[in-house]
mmCIF file of the N, C-alpha and C atoms, coordinates in Angstrom:
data_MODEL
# 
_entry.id   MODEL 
# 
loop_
_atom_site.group_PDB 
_atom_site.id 
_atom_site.type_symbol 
_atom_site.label_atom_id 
_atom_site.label_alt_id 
_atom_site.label_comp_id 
_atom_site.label_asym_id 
_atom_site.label_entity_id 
_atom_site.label_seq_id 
_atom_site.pdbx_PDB_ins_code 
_atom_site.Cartn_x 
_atom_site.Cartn_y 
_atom_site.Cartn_z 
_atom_site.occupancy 
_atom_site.B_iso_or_equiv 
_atom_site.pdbx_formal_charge 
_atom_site.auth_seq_id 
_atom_site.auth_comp_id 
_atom_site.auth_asym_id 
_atom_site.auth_atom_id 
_atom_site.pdbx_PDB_model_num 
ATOM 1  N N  . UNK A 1 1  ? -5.764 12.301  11.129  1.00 0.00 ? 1  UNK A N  1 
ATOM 2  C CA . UNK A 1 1  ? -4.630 11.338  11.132  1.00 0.00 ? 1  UNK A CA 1 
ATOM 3  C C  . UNK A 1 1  ? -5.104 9.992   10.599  1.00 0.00 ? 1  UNK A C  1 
ATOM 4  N N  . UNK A 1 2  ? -6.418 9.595   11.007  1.00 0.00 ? 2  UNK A N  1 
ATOM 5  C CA . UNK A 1 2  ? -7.089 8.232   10.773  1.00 0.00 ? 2  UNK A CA 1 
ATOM 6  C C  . UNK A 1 2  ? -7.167 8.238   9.058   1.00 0.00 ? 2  UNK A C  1 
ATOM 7  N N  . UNK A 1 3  ? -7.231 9.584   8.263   1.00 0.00 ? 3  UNK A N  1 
ATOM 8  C CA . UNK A 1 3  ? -7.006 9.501   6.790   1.00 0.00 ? 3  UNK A CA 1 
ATOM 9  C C  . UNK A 1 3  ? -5.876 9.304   6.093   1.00 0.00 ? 3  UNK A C  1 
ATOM 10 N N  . UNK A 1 4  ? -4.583 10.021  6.809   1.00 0.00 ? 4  UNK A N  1 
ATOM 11 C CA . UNK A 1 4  ? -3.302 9.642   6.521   1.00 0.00 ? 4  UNK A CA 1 
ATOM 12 C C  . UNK A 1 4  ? -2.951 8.364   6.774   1.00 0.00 ? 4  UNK A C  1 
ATOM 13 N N  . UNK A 1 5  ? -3.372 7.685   7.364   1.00 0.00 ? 5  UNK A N  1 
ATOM 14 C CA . UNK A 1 5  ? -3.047 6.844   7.930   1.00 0.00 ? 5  UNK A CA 1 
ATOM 15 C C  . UNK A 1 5  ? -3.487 5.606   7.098   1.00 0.00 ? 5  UNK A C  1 
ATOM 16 N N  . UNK A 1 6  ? -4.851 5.557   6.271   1.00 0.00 ? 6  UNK A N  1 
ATOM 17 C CA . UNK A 1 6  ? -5.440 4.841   5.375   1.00 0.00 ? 6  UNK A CA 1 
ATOM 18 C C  . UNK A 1 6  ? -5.048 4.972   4.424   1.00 0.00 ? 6  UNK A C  1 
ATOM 19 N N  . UNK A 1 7  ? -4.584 5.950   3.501   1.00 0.00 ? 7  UNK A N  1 
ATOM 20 C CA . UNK A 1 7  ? -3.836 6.443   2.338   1.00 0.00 ? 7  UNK A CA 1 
ATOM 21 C C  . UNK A 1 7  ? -2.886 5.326   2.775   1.00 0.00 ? 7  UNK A C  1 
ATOM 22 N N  . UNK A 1 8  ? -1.568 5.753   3.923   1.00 0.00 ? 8  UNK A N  1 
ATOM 23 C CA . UNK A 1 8  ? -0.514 4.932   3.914   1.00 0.00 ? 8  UNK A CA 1 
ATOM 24 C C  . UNK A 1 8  ? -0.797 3.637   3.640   1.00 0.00 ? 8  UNK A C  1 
ATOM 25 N N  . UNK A 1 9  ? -1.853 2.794   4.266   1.00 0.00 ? 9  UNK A N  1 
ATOM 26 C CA . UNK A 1 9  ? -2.241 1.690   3.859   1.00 0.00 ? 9  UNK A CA 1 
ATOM 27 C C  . UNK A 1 9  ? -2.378 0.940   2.698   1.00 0.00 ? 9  UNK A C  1 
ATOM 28 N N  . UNK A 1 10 ? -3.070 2.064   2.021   1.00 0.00 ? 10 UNK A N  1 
ATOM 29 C CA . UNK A 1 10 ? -3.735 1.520   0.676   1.00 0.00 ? 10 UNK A CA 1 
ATOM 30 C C  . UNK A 1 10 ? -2.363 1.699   -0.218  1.00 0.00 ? 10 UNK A C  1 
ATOM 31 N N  . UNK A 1 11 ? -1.126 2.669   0.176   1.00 0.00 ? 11 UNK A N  1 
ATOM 32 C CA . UNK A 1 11 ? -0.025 2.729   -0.533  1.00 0.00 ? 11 UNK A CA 1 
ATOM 33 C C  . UNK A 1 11 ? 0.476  1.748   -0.551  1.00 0.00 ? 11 UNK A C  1 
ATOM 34 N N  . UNK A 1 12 ? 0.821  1.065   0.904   1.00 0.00 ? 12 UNK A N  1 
ATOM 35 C CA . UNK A 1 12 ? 1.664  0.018   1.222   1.00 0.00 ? 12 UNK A CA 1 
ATOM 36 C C  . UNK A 1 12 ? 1.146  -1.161  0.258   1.00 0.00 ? 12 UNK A C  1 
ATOM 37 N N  . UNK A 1 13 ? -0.211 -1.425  0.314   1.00 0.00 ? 13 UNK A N  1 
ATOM 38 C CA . UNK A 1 13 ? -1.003 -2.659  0.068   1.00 0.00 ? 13 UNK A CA 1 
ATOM 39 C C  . UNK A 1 13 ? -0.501 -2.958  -1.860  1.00 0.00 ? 13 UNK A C  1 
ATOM 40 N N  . UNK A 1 14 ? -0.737 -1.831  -2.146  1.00 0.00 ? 14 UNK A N  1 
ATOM 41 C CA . UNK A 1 14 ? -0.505 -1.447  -3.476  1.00 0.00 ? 14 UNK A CA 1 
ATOM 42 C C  . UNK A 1 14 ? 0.782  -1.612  -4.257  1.00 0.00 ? 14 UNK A C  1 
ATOM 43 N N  . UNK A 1 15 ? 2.002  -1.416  -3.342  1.00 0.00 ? 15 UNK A N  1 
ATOM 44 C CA . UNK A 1 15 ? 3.630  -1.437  -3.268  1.00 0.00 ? 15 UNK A CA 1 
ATOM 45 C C  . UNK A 1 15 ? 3.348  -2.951  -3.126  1.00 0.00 ? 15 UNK A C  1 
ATOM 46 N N  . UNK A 1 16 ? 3.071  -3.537  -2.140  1.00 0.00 ? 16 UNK A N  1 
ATOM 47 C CA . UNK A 1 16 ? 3.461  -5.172  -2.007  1.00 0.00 ? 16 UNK A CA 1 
ATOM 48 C C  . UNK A 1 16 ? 2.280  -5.656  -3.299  1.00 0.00 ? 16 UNK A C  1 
ATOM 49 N N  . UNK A 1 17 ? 1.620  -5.171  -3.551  1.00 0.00 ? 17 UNK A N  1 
ATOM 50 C CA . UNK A 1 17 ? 1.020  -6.284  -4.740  1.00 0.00 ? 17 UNK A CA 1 
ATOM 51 C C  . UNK A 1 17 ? 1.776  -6.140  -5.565  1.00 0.00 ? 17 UNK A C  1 
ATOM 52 N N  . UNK A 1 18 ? 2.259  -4.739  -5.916  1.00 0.00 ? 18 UNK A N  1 
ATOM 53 C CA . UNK A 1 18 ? 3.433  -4.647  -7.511  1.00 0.00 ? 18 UNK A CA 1 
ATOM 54 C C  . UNK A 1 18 ? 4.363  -5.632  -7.199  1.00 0.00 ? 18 UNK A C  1 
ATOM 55 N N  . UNK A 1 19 ? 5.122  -5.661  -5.539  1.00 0.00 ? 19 UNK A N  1 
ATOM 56 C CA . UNK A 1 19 ? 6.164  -6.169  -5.845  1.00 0.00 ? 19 UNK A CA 1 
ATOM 57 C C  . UNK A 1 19 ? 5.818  -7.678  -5.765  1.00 0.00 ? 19 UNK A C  1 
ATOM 58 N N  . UNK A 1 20 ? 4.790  -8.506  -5.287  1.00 0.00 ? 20 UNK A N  1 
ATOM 59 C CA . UNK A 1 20 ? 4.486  -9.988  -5.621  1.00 0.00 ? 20 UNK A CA 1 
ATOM 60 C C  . UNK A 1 20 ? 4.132  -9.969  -7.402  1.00 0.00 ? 20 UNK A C  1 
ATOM 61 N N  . UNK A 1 21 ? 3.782  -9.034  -8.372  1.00 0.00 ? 21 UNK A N  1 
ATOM 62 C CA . UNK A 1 21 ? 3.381  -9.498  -9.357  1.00 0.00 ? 21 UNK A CA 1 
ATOM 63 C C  . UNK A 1 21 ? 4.884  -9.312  -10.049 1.00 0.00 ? 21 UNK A C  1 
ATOM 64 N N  . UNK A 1 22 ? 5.940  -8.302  -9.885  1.00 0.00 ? 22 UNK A N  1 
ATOM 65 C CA . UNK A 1 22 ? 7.012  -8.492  -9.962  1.00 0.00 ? 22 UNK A CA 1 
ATOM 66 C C  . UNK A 1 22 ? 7.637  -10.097 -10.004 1.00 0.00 ? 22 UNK A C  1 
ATOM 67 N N  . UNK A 1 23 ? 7.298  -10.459 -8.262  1.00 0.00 ? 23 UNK A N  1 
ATOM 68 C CA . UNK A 1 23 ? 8.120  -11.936 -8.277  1.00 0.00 ? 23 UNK A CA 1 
ATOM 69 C C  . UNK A 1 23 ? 7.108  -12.985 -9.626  1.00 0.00 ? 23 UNK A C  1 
# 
């Protein structure tokens, strides 16, 4: 779970940088 769980992270982290280089 502690791997799924880091994936999700690194997804999320990844989603909010697109969307700040977006803004």
């Amino acid at each position: 779970s502690t791997r799924l769980s880091s994936q999700r992270l690194e997804i999320v982290c990844q989603f909010l940088s697109n969307k700040d280089q977006l803004l």
